[in-house]
DOFI-386946 format. One line per field, with one value per residue: residue number from 1; x, y, z of N, C-alpha, C in turn. Coordinates in steps of 0.1 Angstrom, whole numbers, m for minus. Example, Ala and Ser with C-alpha at 12.3 -4.5 7.8 and 13.67 -1.06 7.14 Angstrom:
BEGIN
k: (1 2)
neast: (132 128)
nnorth: (m57 m22)
nup: (78 71)
caeast: (123 137)
canorth: (m45 m11)
caup: (78 71)
ceast: (132 129)
cnorth: (m33 0)
cup: (78 79)
***
This chain:
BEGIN
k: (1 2 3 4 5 6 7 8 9 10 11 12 13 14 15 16 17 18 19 20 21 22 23 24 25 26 27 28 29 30 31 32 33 34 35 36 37 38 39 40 41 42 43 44 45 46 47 48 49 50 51 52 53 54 55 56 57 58 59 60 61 62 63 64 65 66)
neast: (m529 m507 m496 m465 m459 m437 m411 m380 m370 m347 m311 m299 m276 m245 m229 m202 m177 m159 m129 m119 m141 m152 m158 m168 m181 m212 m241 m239 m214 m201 m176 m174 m162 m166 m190 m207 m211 m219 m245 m256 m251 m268 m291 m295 m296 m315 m339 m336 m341 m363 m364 m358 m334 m312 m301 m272 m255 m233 m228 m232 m245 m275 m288 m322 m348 m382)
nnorth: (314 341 364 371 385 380 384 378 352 340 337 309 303 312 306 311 317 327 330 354 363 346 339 324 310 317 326 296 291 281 276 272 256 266 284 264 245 261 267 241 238 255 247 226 227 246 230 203 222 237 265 297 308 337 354 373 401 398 374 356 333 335 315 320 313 321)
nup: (m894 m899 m929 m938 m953 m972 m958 m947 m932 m922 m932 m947 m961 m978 m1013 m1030 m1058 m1052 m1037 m1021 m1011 m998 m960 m943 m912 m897 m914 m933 m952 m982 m1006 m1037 m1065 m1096 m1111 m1126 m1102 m1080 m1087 m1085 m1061 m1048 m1059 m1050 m1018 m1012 m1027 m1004 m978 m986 m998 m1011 m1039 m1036 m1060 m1063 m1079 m1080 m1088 m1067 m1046 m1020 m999 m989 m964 m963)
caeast: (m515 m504 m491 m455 m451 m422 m401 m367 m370 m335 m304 m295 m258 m238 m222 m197 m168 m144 m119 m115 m156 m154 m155 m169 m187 m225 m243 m232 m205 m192 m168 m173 m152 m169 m202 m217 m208 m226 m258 m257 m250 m276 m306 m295 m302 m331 m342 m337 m345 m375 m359 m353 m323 m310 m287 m266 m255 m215 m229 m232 m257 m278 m300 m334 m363 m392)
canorth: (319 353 368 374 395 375 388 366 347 336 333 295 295 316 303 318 311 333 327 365 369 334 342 312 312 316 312 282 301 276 279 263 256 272 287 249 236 274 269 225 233 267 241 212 228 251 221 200 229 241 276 300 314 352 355 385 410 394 359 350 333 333 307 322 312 330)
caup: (m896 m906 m936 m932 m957 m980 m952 m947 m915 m920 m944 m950 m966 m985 m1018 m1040 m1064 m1049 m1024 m1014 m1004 m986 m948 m933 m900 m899 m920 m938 m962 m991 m1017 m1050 m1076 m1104 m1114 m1125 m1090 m1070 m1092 m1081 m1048 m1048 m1060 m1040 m1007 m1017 m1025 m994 m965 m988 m993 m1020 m1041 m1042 m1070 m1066 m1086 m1083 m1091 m1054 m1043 m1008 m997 m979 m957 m959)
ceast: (m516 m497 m479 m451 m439 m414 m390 m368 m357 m325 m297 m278 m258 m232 m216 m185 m153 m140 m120 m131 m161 m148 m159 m180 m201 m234 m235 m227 m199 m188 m167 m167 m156 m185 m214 m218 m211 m237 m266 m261 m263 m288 m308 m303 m313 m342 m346 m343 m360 m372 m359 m336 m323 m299 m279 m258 m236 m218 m233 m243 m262 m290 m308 m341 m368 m405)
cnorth: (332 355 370 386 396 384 375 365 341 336 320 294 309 309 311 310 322 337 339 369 354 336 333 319 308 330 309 291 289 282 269 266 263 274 275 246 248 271 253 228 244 253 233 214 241 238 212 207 238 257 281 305 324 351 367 392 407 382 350 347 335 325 314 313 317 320)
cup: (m903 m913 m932 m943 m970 m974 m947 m934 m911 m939 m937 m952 m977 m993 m1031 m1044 m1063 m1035 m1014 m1011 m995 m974 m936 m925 m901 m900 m927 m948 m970 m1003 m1025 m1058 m1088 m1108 m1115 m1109 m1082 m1078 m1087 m1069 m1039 m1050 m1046 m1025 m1006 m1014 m1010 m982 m975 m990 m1008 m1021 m1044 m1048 m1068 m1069 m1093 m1090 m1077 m1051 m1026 m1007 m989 m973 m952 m949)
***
């Protein structure tokens, strides 16, 4: 197998804690109630699909797979 690079072979989900940057569709876009409940729901499925977290720079997170 070949190096890839740590290039993103996909984004997993979008979560954030505000209404007005939640647009749904795909990928998976949820809206949590507050920061505890985007950082739960950021491990949780990291966790489960094997993936990392991009934190960014609003608070928003995005699930990867590299």
């Amino acid at each position: 197998m070949g190096n890839n690079g740590g290039q993103i072979k996909g984004i997993l989900a979008f979560i954030t804690t505000d209404k007005n940057r939640y647009l749904g569709g795909d990928p998976l876009s949820l809206l949590a109630k507050d920061q505890a409940e985007l950082v739960d729901i950021s491990n949780s499925l990291a966790e489960v699909f094997l993936a990392d977290i991009l934190e960014l720079k609003n608070g928003d997170h995005i699930i990867i797979k590299k």
